[in-house]
N, C-alpha and C positions, 0 to 999 in steps of 0.2 A: 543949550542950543534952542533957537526958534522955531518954531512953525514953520514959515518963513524958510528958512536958511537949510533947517531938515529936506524940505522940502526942493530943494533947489538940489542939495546931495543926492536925493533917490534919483533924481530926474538926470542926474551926470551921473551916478553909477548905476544904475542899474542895468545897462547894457556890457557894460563890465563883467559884471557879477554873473549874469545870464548866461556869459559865454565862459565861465569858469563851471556855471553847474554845469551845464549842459556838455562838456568834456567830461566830467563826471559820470554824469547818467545817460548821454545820449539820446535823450526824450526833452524835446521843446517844453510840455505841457510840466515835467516833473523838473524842471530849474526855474520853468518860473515860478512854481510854488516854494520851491526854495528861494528862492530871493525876496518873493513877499515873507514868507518868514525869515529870512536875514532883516527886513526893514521893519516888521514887528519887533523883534530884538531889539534893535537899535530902535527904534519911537519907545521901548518899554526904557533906557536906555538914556534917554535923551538929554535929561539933568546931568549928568555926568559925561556926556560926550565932550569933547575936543574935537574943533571941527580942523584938517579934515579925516574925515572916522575911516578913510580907504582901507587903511592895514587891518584893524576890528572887523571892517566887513570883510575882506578878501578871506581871514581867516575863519568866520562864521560860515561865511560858504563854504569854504574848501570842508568845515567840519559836519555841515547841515546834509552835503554832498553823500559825503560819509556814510552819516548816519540811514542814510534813506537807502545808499547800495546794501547796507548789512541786513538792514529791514526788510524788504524786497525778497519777498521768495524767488527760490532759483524755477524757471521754469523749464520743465522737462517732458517731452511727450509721452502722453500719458501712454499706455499701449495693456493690453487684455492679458493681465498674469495667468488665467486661467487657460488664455491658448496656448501662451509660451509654456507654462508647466507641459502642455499637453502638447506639442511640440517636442519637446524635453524627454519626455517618458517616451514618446513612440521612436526617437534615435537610440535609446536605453535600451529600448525594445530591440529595437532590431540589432544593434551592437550586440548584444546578448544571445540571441538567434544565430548570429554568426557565431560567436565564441561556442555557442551550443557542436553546432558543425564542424570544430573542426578534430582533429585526431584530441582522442584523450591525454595524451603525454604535453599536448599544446595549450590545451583547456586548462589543466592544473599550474602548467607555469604560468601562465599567463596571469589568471586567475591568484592565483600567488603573490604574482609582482604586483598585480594594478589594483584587487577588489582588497586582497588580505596587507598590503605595503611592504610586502616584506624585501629585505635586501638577496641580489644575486648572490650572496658566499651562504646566507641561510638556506636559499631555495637549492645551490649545489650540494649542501650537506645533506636538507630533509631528501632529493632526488638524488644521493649519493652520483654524482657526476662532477665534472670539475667545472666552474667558472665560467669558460670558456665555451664550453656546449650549451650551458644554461644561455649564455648571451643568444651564441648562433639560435639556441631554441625557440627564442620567446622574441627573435629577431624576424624569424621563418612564420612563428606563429600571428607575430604582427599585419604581416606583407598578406598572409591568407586571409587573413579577418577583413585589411582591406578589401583586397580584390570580391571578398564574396558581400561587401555590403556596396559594392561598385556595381556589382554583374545583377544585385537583386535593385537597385537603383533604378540600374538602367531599366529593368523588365516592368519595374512596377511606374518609372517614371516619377516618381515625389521623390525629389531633393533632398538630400541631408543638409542642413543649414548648419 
């Protein structure tokens, strides 16, 4: 292929091409750098071309496209782990505070099922009770733990997130 006649190709596809990257990436500035690099390929290319080179190029783009989504770090907003951790602990805190508060028989089921994992037919064997009570218990235990990290919320005002 000529100079010439390469030249006359870029100049008819390239608004082509543009608008294949640019479905790809959604950034004007980053399909047109793919498509100058599609037409570096194809000038690297050029003794061997067969004019017209559409289908080579459409496919260079669609792979150039590709390569540059995979490339491309994912952008995520950044945010302060050290207040989230801290954030984190002081909900820990206070969920704890409550479980601290409530009847002892509530603390240890509780504390059973959610800190230690264990299953309801274990916790009715090690609390000698059946099934059935352990649910009702740690149901009962549930509902106080909320209402007192509710009523300290409300007094203290900071949101549990």
């Amino acid at each position: 292929m000529t100079e010439e006649t390469f030249q006359n190709e870029v100049q008819r596809l390239r608004p082509k091409l543009t608008a294949l990257a640019k479905r790809y990436t959604n950034h004007a500035s980053d399909a047109e750098d793919i498509v100058q690099d599609v037409f570096l390929k194809l000038w690297q290319m050029r003794d061997d071309l067969v004019s017209p080179p559409d289908g080579l190029a459409l496919v260079l783009t669609r792979n150039l496209s590709i390569d540059h989504q995979r490339r491309k770090k994912p952008h995520y907003p950044t945010r302060d782990i050290a207040e989230e951790e801290a954030v984190e602990d002081e909900r820990i805190e206070r969920m704890m505070q409550a479980i601290d508060s409530l009847p002892s028989r509530h603390q240890i089921i509780l504390r059973l099922r959610h800190l230690e994992g264990m299953e309801i037919r274990d916790i009715a064997t090690l609390t000698s009770q059946t099934e059935a009570a352990v649910r009702k218990m740690l149901s009962r235990a549930r509902k106080e733990t909320l209402e007192i990290i509710k009523s300290n919320t409300k007094s203290n005002k900071t949101p549990l997130k």
